[in-house]
RODOGU-677485 format. One record per atom (N, C-alpha, C, O): chain; x, y negated, z; atom name; residue number from 1; residue in three letters. Coordinates in Angstrom, 2 decimals. Layout:
+--------+---------+---------+---------+-------+-----+--------+
| chaine |      xx |      yy |      zz | atome | num | residu |
+--------+---------+---------+---------+-------+-----+--------+
|      A |       X |       Y |       Z |    CA | NUM |    ALA |
...
+--------+---------+---------+---------+-------+-----+--------+
//
This chain:
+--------+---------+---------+---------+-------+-----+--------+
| chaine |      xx |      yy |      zz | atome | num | residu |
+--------+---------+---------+---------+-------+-----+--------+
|      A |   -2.60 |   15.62 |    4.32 |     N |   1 |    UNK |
|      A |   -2.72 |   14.20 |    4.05 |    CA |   1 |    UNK |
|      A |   -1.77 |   13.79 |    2.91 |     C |   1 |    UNK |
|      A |   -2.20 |   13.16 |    1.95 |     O |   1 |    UNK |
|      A |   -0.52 |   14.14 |    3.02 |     N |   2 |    UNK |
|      A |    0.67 |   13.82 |    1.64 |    CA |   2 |    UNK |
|      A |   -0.40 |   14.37 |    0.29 |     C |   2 |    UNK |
|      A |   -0.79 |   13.54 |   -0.52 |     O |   2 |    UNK |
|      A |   -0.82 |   15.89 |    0.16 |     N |   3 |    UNK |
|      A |   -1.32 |   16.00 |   -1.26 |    CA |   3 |    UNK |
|      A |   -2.69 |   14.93 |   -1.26 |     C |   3 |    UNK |
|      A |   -3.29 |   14.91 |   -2.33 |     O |   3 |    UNK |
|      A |   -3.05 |   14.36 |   -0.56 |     N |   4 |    UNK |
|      A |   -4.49 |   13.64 |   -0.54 |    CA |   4 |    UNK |
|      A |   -4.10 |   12.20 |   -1.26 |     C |   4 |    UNK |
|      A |   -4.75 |   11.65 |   -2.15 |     O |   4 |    UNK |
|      A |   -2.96 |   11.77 |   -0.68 |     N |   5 |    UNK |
|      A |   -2.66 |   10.59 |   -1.26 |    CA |   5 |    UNK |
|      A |   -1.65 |   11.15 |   -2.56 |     C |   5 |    UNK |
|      A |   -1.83 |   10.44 |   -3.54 |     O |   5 |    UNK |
|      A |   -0.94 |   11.92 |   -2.73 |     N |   6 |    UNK |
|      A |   -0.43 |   12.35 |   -4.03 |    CA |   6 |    UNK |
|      A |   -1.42 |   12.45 |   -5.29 |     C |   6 |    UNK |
|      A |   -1.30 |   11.95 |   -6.41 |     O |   6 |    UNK |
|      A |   -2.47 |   13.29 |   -4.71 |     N |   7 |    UNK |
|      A |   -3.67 |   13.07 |   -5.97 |    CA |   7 |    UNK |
|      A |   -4.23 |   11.73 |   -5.99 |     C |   7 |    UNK |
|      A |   -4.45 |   11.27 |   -7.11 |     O |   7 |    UNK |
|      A |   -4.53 |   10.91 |   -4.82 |     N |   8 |    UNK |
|      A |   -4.66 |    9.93 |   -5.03 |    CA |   8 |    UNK |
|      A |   -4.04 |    8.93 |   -6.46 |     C |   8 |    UNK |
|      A |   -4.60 |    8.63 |   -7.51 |     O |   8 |    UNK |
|      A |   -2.74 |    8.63 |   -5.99 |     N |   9 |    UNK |
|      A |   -2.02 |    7.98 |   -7.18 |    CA |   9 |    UNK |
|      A |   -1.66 |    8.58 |   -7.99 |     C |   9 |    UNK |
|      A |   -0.91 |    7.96 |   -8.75 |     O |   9 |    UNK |
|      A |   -1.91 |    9.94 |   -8.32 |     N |  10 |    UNK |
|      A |   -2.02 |   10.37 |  -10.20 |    CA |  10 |    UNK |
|      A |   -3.61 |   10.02 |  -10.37 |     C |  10 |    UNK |
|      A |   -3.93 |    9.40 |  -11.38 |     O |  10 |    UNK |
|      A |   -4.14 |   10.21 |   -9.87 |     N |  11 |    UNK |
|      A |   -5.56 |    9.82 |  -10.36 |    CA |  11 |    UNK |
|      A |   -5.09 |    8.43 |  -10.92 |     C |  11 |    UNK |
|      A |   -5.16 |    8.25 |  -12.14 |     O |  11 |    UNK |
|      A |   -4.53 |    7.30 |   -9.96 |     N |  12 |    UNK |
|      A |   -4.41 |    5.75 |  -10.75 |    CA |  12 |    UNK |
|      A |   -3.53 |    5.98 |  -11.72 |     C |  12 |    UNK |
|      A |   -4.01 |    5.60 |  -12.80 |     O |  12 |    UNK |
|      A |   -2.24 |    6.52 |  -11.86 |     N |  13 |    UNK |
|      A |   -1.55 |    6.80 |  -12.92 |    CA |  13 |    UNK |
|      A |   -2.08 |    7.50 |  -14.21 |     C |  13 |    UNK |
|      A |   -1.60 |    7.27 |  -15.32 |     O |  13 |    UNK |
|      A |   -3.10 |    8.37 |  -14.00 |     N |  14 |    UNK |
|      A |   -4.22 |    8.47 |  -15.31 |    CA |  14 |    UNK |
|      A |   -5.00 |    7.56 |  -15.88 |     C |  14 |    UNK |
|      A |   -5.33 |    7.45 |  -17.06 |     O |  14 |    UNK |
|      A |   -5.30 |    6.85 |  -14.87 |     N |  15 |    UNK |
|      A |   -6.12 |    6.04 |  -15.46 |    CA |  15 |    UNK |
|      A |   -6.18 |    4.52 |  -15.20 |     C |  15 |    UNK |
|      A |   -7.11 |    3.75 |  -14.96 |     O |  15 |    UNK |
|      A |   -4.49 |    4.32 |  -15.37 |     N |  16 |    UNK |
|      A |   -4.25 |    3.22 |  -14.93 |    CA |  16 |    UNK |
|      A |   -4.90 |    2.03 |  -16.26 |     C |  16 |    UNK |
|      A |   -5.17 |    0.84 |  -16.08 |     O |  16 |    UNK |
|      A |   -5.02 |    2.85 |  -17.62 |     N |  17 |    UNK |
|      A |   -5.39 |    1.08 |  -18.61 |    CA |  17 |    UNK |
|      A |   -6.96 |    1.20 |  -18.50 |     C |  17 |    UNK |
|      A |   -7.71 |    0.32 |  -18.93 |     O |  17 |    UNK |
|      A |   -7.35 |    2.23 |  -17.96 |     N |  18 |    UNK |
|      A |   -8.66 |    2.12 |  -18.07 |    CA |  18 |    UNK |
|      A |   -9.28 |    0.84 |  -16.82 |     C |  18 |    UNK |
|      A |  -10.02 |   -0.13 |  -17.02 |     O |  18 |    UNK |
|      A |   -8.50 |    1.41 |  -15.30 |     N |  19 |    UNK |
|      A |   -8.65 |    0.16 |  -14.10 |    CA |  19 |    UNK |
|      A |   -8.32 |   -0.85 |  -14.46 |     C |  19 |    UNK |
|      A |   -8.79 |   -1.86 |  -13.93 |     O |  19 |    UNK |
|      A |   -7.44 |   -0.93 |  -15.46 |     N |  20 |    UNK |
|      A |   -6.43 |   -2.46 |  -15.56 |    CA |  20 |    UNK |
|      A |   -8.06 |   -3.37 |  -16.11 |     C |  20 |    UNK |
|      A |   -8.64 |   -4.28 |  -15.52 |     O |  20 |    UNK |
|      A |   -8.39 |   -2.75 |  -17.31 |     N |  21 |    UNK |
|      A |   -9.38 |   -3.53 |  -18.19 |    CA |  21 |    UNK |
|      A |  -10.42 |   -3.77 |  -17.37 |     C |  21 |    UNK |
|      A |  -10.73 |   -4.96 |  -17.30 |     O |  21 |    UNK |
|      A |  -11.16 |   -2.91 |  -16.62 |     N |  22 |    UNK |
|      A |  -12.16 |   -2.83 |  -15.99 |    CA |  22 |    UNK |
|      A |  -12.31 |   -3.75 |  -14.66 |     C |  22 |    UNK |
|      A |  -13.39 |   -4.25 |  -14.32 |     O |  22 |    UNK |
|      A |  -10.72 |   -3.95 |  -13.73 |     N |  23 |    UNK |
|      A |  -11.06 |   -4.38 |  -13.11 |    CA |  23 |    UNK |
|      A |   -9.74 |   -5.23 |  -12.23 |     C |  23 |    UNK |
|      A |   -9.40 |   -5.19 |  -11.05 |     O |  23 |    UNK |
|      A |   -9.31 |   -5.88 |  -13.22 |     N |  24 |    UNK |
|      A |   -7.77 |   -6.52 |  -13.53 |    CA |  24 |    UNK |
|      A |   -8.03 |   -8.08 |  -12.41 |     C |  24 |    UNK |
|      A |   -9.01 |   -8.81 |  -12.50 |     O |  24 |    UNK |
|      A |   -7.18 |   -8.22 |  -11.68 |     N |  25 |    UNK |
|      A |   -6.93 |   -9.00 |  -10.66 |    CA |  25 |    UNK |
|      A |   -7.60 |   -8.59 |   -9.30 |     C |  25 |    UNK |
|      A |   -7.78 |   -9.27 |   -8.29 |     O |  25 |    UNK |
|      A |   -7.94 |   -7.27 |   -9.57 |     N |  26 |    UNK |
|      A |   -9.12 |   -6.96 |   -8.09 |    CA |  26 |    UNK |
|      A |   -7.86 |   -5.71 |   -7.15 |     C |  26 |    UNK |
|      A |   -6.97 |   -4.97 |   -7.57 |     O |  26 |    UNK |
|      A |   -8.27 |   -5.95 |   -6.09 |     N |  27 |    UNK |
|      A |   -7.40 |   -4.52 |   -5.43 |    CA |  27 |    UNK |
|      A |   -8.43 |   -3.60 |   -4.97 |     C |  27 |    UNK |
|      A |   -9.11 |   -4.01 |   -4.03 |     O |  27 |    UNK |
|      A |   -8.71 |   -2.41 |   -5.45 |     N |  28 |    UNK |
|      A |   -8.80 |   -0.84 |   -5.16 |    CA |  28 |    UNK |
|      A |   -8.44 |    0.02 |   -4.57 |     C |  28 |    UNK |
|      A |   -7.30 |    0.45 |   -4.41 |     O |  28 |    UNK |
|      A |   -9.84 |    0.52 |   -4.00 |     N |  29 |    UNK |
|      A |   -9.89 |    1.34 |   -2.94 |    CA |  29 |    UNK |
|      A |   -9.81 |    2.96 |   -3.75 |     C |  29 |    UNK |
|      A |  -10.56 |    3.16 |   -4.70 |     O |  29 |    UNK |
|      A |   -9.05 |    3.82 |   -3.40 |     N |  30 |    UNK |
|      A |   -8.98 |    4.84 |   -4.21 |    CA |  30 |    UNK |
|      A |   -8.88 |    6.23 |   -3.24 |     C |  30 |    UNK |
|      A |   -7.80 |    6.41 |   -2.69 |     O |  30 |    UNK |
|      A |   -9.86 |    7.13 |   -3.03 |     N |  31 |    UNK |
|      A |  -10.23 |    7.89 |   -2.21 |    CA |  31 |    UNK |
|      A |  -10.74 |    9.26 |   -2.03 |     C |  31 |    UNK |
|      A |  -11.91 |    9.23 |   -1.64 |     O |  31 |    UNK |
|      A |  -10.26 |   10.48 |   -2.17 |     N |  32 |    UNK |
|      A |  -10.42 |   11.66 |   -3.04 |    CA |  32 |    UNK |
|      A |  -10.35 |   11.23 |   -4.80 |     C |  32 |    UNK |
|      A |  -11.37 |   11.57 |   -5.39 |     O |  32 |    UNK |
|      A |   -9.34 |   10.58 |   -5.63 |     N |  33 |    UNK |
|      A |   -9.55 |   10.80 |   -6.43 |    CA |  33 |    UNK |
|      A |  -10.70 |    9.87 |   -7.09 |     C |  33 |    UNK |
|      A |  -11.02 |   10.15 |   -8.25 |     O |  33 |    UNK |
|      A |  -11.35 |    8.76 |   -6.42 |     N |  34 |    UNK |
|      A |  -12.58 |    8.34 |   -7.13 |    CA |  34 |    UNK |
|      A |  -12.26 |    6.65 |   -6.66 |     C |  34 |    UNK |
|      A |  -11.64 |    6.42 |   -5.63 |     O |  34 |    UNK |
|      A |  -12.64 |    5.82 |   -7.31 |     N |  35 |    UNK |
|      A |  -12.69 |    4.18 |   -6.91 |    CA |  35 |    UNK |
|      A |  -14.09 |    4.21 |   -5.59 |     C |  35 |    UNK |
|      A |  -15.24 |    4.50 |   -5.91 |     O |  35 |    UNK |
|      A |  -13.68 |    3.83 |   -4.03 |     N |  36 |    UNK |
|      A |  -15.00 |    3.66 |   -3.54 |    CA |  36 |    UNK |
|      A |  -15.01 |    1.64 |   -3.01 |     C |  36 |    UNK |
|      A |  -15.62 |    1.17 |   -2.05 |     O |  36 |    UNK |
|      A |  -14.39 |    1.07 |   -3.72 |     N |  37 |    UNK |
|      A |  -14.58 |   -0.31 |   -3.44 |    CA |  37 |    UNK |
|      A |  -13.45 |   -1.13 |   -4.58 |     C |  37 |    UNK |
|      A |  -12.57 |   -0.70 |   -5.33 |     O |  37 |    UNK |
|      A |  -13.86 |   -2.22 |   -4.34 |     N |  38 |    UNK |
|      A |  -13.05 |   -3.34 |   -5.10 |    CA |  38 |    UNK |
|      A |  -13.42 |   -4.28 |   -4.29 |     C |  38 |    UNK |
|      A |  -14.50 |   -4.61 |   -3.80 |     O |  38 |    UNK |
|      A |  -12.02 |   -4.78 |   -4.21 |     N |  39 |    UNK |
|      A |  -12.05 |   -6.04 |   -3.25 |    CA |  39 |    UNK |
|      A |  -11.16 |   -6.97 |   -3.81 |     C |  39 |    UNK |
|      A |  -10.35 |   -6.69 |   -4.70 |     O |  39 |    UNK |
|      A |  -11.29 |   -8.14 |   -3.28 |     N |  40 |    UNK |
|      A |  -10.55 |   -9.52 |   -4.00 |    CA |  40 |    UNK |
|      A |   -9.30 |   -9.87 |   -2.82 |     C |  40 |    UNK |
|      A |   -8.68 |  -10.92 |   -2.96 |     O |  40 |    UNK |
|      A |   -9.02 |   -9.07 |   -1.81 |     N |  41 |    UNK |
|      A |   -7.70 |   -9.53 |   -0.98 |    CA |  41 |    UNK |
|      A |   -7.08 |   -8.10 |   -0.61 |     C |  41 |    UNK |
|      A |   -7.84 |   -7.17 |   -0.32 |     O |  41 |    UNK |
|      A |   -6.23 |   -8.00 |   -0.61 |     N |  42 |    UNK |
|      A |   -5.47 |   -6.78 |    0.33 |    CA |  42 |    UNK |
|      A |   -5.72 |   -6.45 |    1.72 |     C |  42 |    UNK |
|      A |   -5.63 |   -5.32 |    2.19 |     O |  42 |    UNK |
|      A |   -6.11 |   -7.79 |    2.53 |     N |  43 |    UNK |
|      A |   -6.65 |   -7.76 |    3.70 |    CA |  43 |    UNK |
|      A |   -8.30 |   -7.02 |    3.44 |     C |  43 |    UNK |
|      A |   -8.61 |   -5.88 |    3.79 |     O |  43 |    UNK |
|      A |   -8.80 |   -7.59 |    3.06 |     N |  44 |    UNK |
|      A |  -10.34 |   -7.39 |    2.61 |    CA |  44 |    UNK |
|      A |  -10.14 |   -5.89 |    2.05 |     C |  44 |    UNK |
|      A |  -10.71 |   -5.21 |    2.90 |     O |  44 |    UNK |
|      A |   -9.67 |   -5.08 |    1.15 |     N |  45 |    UNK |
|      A |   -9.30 |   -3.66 |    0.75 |    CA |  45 |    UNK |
|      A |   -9.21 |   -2.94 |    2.07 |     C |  45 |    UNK |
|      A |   -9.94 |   -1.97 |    2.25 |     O |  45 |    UNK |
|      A |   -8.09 |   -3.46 |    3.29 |     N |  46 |    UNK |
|      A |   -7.62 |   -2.62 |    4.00 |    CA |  46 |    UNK |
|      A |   -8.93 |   -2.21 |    4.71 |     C |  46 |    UNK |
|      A |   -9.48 |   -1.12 |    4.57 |     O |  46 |    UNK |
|      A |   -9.46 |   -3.45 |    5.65 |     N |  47 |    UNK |
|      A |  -10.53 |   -3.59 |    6.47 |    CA |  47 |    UNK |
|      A |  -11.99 |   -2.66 |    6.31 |     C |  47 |    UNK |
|      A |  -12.76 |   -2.29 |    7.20 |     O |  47 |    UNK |
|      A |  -12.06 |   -2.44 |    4.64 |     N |  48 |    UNK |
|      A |  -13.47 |   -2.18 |    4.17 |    CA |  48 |    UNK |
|      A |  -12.96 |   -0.61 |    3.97 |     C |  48 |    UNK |
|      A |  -13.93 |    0.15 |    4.05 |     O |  48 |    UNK |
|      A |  -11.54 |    0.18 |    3.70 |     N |  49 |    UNK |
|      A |  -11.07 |    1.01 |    3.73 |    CA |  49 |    UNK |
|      A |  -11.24 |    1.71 |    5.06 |     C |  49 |    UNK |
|      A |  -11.98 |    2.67 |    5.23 |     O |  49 |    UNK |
|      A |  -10.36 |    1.04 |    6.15 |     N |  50 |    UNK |
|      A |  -10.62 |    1.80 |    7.57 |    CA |  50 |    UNK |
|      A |  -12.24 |    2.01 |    7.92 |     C |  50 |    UNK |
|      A |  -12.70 |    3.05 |    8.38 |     O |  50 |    UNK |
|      A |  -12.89 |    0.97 |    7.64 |     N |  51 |    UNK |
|      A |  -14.23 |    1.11 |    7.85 |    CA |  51 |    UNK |
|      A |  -15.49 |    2.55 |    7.32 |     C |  51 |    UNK |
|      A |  -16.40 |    3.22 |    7.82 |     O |  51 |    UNK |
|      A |  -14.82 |    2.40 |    6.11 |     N |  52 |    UNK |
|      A |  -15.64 |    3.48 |    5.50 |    CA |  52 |    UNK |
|      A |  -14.78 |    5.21 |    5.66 |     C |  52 |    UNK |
|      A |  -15.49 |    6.21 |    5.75 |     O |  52 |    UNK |
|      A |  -13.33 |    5.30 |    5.68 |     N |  53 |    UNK |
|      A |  -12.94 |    6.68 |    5.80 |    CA |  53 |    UNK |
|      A |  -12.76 |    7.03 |    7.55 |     C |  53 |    UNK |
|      A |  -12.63 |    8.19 |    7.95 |     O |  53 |    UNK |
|      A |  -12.79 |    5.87 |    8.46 |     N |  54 |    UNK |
|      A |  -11.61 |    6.12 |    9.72 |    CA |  54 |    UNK |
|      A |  -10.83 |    6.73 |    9.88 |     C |  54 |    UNK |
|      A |  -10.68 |    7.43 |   10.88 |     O |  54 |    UNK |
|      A |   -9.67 |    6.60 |    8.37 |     N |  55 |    UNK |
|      A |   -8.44 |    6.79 |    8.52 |    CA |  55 |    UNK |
|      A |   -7.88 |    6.47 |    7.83 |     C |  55 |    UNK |
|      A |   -8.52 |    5.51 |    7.41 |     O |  55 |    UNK |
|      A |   -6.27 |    6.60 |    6.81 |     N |  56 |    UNK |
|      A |   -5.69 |    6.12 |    6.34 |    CA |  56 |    UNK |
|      A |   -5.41 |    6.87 |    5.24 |     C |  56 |    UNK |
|      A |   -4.69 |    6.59 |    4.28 |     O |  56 |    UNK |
|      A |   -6.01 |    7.81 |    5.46 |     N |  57 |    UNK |
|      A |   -5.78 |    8.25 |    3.58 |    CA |  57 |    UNK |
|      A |   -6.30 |    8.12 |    2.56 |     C |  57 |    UNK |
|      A |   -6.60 |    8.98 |    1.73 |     O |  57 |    UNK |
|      A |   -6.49 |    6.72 |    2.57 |     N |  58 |    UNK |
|      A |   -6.93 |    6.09 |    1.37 |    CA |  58 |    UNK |
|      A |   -5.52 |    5.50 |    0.70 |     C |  58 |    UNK |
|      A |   -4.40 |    5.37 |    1.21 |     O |  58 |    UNK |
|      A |   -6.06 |    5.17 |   -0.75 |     N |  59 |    UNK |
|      A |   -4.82 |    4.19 |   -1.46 |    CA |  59 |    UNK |
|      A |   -5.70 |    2.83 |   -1.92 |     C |  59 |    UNK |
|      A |   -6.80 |    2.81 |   -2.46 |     O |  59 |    UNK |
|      A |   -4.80 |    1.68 |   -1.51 |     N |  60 |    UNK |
|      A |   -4.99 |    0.53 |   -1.98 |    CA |  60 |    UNK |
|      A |   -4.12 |    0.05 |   -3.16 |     C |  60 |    UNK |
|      A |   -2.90 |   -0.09 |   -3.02 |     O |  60 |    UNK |
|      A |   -4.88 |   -0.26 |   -4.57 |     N |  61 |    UNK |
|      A |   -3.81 |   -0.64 |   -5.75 |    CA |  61 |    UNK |
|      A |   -4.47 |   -1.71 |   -6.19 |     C |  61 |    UNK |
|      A |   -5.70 |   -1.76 |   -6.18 |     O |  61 |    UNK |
|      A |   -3.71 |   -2.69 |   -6.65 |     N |  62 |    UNK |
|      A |   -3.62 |   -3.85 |   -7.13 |    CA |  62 |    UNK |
|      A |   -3.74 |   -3.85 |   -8.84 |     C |  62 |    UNK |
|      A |   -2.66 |   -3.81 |   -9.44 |     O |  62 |    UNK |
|      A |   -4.68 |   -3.88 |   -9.45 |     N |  63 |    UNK |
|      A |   -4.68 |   -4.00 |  -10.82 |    CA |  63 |    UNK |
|      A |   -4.28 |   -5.40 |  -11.77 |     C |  63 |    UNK |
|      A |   -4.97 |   -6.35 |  -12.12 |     O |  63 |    UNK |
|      A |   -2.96 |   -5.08 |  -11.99 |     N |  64 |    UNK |
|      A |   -2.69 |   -6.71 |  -12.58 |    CA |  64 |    UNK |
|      A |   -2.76 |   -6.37 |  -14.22 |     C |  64 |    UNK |
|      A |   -2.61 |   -7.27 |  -15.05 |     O |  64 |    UNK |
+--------+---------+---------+---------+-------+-----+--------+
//
């Protein structure tokens, strides 16, 4: 689970100006390595997160 979320956030750290432009004020669902949602609350990210993996190794990032 640690390397799952480690690749996780180099994946956003690669391609952090590309999310910024694309999808700037939204929070992201980030999950093997790939965007599987965008959501407009942190609450709303978490919820739609547990829902789709049933578990927690997802990453939620905030594109400001």
């Amino acid at each position: 689970m640690k390397k799952l979320m480690l690749n996780n956030i180099s994946f956003y750290t690669r391609h952090k100006e590309q999310l910024k432009k694309i999808y700037a004020g939204k929070y992201l669902i980030i999950h093997h390595e790939k965007v599987f949602g965008v959501c407009n609350s942190w609450w709303e990210a978490s919820r739609k997160g547990l829902e789709l993996f049933r578990e927690d190794t997802f990453l939620i990032k905030y594109c400001i």
